[in-house]
N, C-alpha and C positions, 0 to 999 in steps of 0.2 A: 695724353688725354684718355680718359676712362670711361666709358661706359658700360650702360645695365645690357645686357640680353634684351633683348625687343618681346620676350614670350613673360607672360604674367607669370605673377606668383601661388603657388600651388594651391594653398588657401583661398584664392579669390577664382578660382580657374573653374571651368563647369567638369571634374572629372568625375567619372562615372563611380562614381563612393557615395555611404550616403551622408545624407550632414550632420553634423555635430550632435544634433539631438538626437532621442531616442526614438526609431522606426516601432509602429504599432503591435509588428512582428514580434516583435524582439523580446518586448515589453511583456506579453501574451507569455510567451513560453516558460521562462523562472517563475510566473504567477500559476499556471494551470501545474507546475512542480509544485512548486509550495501546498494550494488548495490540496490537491491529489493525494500528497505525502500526507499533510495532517488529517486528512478526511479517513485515510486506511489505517492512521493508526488511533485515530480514535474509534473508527469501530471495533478493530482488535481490543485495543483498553476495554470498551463496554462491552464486548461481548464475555471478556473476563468474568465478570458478575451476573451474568444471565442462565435460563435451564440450557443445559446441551442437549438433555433429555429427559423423556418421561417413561416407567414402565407402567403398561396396563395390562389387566386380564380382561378376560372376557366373562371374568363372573362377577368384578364389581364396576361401578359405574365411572369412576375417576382413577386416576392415575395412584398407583399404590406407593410408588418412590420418585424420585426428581433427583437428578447429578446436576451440579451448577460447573459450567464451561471452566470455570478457575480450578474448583478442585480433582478435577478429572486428570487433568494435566498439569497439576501443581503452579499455576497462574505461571504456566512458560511466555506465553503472547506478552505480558508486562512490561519486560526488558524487550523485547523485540519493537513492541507501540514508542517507547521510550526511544530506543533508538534510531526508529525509523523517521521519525518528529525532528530530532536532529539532525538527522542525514537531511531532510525535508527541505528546513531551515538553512541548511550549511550549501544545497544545492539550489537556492533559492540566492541567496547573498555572493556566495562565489562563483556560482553556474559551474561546480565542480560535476566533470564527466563522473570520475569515480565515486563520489557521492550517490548518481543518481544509479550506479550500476550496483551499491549498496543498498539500494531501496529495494530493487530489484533481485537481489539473494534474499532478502527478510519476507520481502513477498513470497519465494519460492518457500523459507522453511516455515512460513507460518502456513501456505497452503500445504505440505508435506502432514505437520500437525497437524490440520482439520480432517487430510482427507484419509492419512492414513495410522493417526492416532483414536483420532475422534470416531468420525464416521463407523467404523465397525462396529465399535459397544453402540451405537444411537441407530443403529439395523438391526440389531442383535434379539434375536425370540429363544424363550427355552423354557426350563422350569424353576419356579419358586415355590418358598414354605411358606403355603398362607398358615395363620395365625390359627387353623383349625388342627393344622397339624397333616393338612392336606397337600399333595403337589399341583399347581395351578401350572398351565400352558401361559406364557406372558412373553408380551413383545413390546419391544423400546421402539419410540417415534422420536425424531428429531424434533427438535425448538429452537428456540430464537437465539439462542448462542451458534449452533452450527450455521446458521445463514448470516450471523456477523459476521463470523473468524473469517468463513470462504470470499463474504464479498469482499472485507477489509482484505486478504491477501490479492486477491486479485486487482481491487485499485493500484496497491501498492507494486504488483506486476506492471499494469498497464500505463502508470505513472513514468515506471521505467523505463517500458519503453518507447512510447511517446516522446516523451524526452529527450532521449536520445537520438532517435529517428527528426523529432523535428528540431531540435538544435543543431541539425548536419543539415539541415536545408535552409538556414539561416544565413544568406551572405556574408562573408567577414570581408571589413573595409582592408584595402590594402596597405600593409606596413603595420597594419596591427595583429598581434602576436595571441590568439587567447587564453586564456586564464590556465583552460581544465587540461 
């Protein structure tokens, strides 16, 4: 004669896992990746086409020359926006750790670029040829491309590590092995 175990079957059992469906936790986290990712790398892409800077004198009223944030640095940020979108995407779908610690390099070298390709020439004061044949005292003010590139690298920073930090605080059910 054969009998079952008298203890339920694991599936029906109240063990401390959670159920099948997706916790609101869980759900949150690849989302605020995803958002994060494509948010820093679109403003990386725009800030590609915007002023990095203006130079002005003090003997005329407007800005005598304009650098656009692309040509300054040879539209480096492009491929980095580009990649970082994928990585985004890829840690978004796979919840891949190393993905998100890719977000997290591109954030470091595009803030590297802003702060220490950029920024110097968009501070930068000295002398120019005005058109008299005169030398004018002139100083470069920052614009709306340095305040892209720096915030897009920094979401993309903080992307990463949010991320990471809050996908480790994420319970994993037991018996289940994860992805990244």
């Amino acid at each position: 004669m054969s009998a079952t175990p008298p203890e339920a079957n694991v599936e029906y059992s109240r063990a401390d896992r959670p159920s099948r469906g997706v916790s609101g936790a869980v759900a949150v986290i690849p989302a605020a990746v995803l958002v994060g990712g494509l948010a820093g790398a679109l403003l990386l892409f725009v800030a590609e086409f915007t002023t990095l800077y203006e130079v002005r004198t003090s003997a005329t009223a407007g800005a005598i020359s304009s650098v656009g944030t692309g040509s300054h640095q040879a539209y480096a940020l492009v491929p980095v926006a580009v990649l970082a979108a994928l990585l985004s995407w890829g840690a978004w779908r796979q919840g891949s750790r190393l993905a998100l610690l890719a977000i997290g390099v591109l954030g470091v070298v595009a803030m590297l670029i802003a702060l220490l390709g950029d920024l110097p020439d968009a501070r930068a004061s000295g002398l120019v040829l005005a058109k008299s044949g005169h030398y004018l005292n002139a100083d470069s003010t920052p614009e709306l491309g340095l305040y892209l590139e720096t915030l897009g690298a920094a979401l993309l920073i903080l992307t990463c590590g949010l991320g990471l930090m809050l996908s480790e605080s994420v319970p994993r059910p037991r018996g289940e092995v994860s992805a990244s």
